[in-house]
Structure formats: C-alpha cells, structure tokens
C-alpha positions as CSV (number, residue, x, y, z in Angstrom):
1,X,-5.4,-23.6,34.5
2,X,-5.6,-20.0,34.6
3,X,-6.5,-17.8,31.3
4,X,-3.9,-15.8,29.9
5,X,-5.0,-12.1,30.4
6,X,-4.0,-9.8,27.3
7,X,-4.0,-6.1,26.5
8,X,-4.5,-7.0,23.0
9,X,-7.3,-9.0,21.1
10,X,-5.8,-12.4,20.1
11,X,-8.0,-13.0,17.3
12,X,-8.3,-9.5,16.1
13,X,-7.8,-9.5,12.3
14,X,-4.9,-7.9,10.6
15,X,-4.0,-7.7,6.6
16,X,-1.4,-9.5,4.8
17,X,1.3,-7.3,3.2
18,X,3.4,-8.7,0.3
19,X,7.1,-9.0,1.3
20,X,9.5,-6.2,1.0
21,X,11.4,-6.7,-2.2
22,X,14.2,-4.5,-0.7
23,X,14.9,-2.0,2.2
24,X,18.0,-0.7,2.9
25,X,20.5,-2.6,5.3
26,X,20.2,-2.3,8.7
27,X,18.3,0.5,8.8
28,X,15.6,-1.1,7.7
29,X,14.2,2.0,5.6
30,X,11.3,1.3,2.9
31,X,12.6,4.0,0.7
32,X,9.6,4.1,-1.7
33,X,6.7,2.4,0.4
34,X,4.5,0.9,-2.5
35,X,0.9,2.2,-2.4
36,X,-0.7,-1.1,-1.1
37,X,0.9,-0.2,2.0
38,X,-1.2,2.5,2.6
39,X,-4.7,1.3,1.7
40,X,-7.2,-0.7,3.5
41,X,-9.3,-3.1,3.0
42,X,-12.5,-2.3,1.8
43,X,-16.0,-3.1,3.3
44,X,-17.3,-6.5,2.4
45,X,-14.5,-7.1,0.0
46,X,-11.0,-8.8,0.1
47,X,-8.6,-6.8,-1.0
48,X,-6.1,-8.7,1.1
49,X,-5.7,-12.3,3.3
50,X,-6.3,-11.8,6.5
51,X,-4.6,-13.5,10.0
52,X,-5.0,-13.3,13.8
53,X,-2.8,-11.5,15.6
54,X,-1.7,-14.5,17.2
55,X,-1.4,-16.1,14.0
56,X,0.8,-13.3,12.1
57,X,3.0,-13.0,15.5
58,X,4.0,-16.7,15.3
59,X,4.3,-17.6,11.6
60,X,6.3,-14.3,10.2
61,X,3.1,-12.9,8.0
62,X,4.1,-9.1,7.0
63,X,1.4,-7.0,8.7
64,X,1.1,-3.2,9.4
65,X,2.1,-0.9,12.6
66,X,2.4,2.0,13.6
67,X,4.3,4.0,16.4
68,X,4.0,7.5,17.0
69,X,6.1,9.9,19.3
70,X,4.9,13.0,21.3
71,X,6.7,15.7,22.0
72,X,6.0,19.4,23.0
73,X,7.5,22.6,23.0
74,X,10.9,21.5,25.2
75,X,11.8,19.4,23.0
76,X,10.3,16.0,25.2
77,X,8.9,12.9,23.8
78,X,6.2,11.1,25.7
79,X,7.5,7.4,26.5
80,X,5.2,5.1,27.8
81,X,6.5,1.8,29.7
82,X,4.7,-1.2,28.3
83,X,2.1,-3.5,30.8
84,X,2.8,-6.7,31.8
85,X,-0.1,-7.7,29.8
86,X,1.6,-7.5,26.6
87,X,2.6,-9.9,24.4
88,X,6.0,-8.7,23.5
89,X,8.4,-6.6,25.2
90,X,6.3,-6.6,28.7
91,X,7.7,-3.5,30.9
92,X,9.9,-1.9,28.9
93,X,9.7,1.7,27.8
94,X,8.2,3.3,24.2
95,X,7.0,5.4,22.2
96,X,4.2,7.7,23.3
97,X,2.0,5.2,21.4
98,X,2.2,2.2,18.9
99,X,-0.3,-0.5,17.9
100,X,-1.3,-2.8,14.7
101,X,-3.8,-2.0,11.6
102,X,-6.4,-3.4,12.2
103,X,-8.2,-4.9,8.9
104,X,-10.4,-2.5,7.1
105,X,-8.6,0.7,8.8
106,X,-6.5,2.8,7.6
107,X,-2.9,4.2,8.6
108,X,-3.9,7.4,9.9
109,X,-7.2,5.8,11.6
110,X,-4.9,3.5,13.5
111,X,-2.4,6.5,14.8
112,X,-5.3,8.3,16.5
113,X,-7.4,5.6,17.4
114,X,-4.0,4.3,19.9
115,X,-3.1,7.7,21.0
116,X,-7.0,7.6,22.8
117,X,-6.6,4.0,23.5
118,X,-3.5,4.0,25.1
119,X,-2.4,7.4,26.6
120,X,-6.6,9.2,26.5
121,X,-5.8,12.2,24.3
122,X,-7.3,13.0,21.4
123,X,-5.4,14.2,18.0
124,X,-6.7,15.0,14.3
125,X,-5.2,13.8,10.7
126,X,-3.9,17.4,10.9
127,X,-1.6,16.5,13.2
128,X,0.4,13.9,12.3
129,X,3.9,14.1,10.4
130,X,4.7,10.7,8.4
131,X,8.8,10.4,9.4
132,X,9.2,7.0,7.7
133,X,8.1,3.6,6.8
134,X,10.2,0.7,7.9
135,X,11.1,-3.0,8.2
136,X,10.5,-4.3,12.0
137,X,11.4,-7.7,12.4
138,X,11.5,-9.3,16.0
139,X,12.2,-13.2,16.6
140,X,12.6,-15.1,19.8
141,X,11.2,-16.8,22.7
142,X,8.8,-15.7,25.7
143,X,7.6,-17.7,28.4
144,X,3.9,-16.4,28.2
145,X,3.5,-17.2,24.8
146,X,6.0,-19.1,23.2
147,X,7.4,-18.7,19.4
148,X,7.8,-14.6,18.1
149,X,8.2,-14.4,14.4
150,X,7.1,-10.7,14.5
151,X,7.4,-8.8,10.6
152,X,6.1,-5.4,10.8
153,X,5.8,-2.4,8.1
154,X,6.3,0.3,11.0
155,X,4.7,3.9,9.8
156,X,6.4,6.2,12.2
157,X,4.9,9.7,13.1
158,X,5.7,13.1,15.0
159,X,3.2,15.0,16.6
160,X,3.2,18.0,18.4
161,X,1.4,17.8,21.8
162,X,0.7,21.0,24.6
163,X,-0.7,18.0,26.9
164,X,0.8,18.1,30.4
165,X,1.8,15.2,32.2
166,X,-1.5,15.1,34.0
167,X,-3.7,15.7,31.5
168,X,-2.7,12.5,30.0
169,X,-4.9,9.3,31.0
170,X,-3.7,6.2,30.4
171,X,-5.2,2.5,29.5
172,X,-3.5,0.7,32.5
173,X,-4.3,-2.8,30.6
174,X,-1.6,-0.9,28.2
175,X,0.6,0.9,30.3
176,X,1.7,1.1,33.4
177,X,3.6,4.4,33.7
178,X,4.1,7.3,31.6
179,X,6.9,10.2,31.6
180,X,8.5,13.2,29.4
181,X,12.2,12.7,28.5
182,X,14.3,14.8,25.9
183,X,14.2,13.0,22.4
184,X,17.9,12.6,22.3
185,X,18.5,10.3,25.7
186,X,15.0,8.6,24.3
187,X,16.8,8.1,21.2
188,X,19.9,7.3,22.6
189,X,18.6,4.7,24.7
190,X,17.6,2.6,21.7
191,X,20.5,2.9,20.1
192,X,22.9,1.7,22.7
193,X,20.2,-1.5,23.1
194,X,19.5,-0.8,26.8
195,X,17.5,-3.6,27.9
196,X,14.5,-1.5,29.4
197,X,13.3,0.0,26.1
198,X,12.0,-1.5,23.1
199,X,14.4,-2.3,20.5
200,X,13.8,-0.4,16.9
201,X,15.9,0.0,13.7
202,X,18.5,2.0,13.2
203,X,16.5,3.6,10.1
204,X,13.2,4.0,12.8
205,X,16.0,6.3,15.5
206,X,17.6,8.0,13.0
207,X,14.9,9.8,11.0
208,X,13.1,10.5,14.2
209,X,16.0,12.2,15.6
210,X,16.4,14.0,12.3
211,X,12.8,14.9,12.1
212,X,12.9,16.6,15.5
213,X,16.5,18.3,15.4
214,X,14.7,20.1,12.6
215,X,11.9,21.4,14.7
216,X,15.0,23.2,16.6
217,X,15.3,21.3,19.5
C-alpha cells in the first residue's frame, strides 16, 4: 500500500483553545477575541493541551489559523490554488496564504513564517493589518482521509505587497499555481459558494472587503 504524501506535518502539534462562548450568526465574527487567543505556549511549560493535526482535524478540537491576503497598489489580492497534497480543499483557490499555529508560536510568527513557506516572500510584523478573528468550522467527508471535523479561530490579515508575479516563488508541495485578481471578484467568488475556491464566513469576506475598499480601491 502506498504512503499517503502530505504538504502538511500530520503529527505536528497545535494548542487547544477553549470554545467560543458566542460569535455572532453566520458571520461567524469573534467580536471581542479573549486574550488566550493570542498567546502561545511557553517554552517547557503547558499553558494549553496539545493535539496532532490529524487528531484536531477529526475530533472538532478548537485550534488556531491564520489566512492572510496580498494585495498591491491595483487593488489585486494574491490567490493561491491549493496542491493536491492537501488535506482539505485539494485544488481549489485561496488566499495568498493560510496555515495553523503551530504550538509555542505566536499569531504573528505564523502569518510570516507561511507567507515564506508557501508563496517565498518575506514580510515583517510591520506589515500586517489584523482584519478580524473568526469562527471556521468545516465538516464532511474526503476520500484521502476520511472524517473532517475542522474548528478554527481564523486571524485574518491585509498586507500590502510591491511583489510582481514573478518575483513570487512558491512551495509546489503547497501550491500549484499562483495569480493576481481584483479583491472584489476574489471576494465575490466566495460569497456566491463557487466550487473552485475555498469556502469562508460571511464575517471572514465581508471585513476583508471592508478593510480594502478603505484603502481606496
């Protein structure tokens, strides 16, 4: 029988977050995001329970995410489409980047370390503009690997790039293509539920389309 090859460590280790007490409907919005949320887990303590990735994505433990969008000087988000490797949503389209918190990092750590890993540009703290924190919750069925009970605190950033197409150099165990599109069809693309982009809250679109309307695009 032939190994299952992954773009993401199995076993890799991510923090227990309590339950959200409340968020608001279907937008999913954590409209005060409780400190722990933000913290890590300190060096040779346990501040939190810890799970494997494979572990949190089949029993509905509430870990930490991120997803960060892109986007220059035309008003353009970078998408990235999704390898086959992964263990949700295979092929579809993105945000320029998105990953987990990994234990004992922080939020911001996390943001720049997948921007590198995944599209091979670097950005600084400086940089990134906190649009929200929401409630991501996916359930279901693949073939690959069975039972998704995926429960997600999503931190969602901007961040302004000057980064051409080209000068972009992406993980191909991550992604398989990358493109510019204006923010609004990005946007819009969720929000109808086409079925060749990642589905996100209603809460996650709409305060990224407000946050880059107000840049005055």
């Amino acid at each position: 029988m032939t190994a299952i090859t992954c773009a993401q460590n199995q076993d890799e280790l991510f923090d227990v977050m309590p339950p959200p007490q409340d968020f608001v409907g279907e937008d999913h919005i954590i409209e005060n995001p409780p400190k722990i949320l933000f913290e890590a887990n300190d060096v040779g303590m346990t501040k939190y329970s810890v799970i494997k990735r494979k572990d949190a994505h089949k029993t509905g433990a509430w870990h930490r995410a991120i997803g960060i969008w892109l986007y220059n000087c035309k008003g353009e988000v970078l998408l990235q489409r999704r390898s086959a490797e992964k263990d949700s949503n295979p092929l579809r389209w993105q945000s320029s980047a998105a990953g987990h918190v990994t234990s004992g990092d922080t939020v911001e750590e996390t943001v720049i370390k997948e921007v590198a890993e995944e599209v091979g540009i670097t950005i600084s703290e400086s940089d990134l503009e906190l649009v929200t924190v929401t409630c991501e919750i996916e359930t279901g069925e693949t073939e690959k690997f069975g039972k998704i009970d995926d429960r997600e605190y999503r931190f969602v950033y901007i961040a302004k790039t000057d980064k051409t197409l080209g000068e972009f150099n992406f993980n191909t165990h991550e992604v398989c293509e990358i493109k510019f599109t204006p923010f609004h069809e990005a946007l819009d693309a969720i929000d109808r539920k086409d079925p060749d982009v990642c589905p996100l809250s209603k809460g996650h679109v709409a305060l990224v389309r407000c946050a880059l309307t107000k840049k005055g695009f």
